[in-house]
ROGU-503281 format. One line per 10 residues: number of its first residue (from 1); their letters; for each residue x, y, z of N, C-alpha, C. Coordinates in Angstrom, 3 decimals, padded with zeros to 6 digits. Each point is the difference from the previous one (the first is absolute). Layout:
# ROGU-503281
NUM) a) X/Y/Z/X/Y/Z/X/Y/Z; ...
***
This chain:
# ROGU-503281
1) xxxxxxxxxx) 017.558/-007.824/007.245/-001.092/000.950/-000.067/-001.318/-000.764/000.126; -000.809/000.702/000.677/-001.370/-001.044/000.017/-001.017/001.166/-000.120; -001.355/-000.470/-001.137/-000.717/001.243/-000.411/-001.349/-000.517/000.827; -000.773/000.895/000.810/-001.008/-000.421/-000.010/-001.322/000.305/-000.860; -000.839/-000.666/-000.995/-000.883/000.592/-000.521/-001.494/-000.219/000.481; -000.323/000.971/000.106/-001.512/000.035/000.580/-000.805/000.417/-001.305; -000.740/-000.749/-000.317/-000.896/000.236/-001.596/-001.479/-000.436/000.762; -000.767/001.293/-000.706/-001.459/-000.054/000.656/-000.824/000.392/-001.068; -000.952/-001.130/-001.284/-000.529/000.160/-000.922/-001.410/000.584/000.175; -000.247/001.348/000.065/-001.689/000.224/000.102/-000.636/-000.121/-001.395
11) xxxxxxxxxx) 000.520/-000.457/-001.110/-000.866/000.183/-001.314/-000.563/-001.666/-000.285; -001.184/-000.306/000.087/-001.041/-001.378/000.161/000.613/-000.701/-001.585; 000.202/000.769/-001.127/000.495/-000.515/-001.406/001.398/-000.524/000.253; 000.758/000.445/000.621/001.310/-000.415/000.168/000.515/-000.754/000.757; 000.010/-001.484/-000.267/000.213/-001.201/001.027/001.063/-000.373/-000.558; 000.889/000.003/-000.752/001.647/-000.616/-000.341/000.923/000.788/001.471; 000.698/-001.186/000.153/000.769/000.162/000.947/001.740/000.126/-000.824; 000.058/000.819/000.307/001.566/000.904/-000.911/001.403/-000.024/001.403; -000.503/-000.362/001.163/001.022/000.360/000.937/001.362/-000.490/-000.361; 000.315/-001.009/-000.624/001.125/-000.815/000.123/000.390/001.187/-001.573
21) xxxxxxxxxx) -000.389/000.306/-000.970/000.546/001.200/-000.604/000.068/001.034/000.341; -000.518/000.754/000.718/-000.210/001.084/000.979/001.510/000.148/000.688; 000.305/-001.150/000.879/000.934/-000.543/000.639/001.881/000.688/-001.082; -000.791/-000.907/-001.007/001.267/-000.269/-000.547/000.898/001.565/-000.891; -001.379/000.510/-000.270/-000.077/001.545/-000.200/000.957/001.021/000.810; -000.506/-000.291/001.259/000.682/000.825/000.940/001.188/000.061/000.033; 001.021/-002.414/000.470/000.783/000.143/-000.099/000.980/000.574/-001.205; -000.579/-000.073/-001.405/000.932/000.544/-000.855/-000.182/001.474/000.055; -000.484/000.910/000.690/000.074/001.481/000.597/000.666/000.448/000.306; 000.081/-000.904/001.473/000.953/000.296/001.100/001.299/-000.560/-000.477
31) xxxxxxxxxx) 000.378/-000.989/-000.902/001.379/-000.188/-000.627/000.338/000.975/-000.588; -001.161/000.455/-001.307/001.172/001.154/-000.838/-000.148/001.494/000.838; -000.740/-000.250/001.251/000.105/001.737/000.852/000.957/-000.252/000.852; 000.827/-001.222/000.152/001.045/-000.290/000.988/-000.572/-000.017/001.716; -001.731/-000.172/-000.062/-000.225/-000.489/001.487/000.200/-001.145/000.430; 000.783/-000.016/001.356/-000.003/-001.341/000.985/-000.490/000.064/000.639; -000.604/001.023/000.821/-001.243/-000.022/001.155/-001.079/-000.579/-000.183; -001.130/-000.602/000.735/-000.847/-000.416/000.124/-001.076/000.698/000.323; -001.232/-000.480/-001.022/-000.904/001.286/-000.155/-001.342/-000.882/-000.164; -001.141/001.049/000.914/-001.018/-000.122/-000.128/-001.014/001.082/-001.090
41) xxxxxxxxxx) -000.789/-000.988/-000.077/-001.063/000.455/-001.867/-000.913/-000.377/000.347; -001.004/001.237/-000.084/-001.806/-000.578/-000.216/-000.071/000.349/-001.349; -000.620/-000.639/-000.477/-001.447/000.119/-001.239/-001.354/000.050/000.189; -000.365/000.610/-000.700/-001.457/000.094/000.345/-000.500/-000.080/-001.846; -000.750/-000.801/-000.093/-000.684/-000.015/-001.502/-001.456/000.642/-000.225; -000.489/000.899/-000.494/-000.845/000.745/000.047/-000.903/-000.104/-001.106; -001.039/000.397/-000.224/-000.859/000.096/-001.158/000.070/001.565/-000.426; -000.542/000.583/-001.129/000.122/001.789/-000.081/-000.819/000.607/001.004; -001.592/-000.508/000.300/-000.451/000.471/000.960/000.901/000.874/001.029; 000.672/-001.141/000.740/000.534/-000.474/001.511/001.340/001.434/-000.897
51) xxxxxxxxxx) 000.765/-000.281/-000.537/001.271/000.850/-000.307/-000.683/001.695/000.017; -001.148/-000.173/-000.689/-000.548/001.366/000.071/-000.293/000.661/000.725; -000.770/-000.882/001.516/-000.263/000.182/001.021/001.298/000.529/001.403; 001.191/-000.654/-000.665/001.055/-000.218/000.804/000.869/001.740/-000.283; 000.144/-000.140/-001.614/000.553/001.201/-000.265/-000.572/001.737/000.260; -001.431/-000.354/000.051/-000.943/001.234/000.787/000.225/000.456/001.216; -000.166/-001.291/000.687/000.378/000.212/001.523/001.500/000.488/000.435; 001.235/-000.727/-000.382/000.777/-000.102/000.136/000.542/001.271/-000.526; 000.050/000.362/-001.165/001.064/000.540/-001.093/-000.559/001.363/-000.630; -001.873/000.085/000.316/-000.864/000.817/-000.133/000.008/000.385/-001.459
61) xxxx) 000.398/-001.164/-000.379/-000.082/000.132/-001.672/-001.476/-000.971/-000.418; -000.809/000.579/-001.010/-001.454/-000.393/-000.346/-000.091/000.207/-001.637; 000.423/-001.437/-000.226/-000.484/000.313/-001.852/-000.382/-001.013/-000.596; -001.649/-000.188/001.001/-000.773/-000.174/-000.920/-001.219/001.017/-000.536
***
């Protein structure tokens, strides 16, 4: 199985790099969900702004 992860941090406070747990996350997922396929994953890391902005547009949900 080979995962690809695409991780894209927009929040300026959040500089730890987590991929290699991120990683390891997944594979114990896909073990106890019984996947062998190979799978692609974005992340996107957001601030509340940006989530608020995203969920308006997107989901037309607004609560602030």
């Amino acid at each position: 199985m080979e995962i690809d992860l695409a991780l894209n941090n927009e929040v300026e406070d959040f500089k730890e790099d987590y991929e290699s747990i991120y990683l390891e996350i997944i594979k114990e997922a896909c073990k106890q969900l019984d996947i062998h396929d190979d799978l692609e994953l974005s992340v996107i890391f957001v601030d509340d702004q940006r989530i608020h902005e995203i969920n308006k547009e997107y989901r037309k949900i607004d609560r602030y």
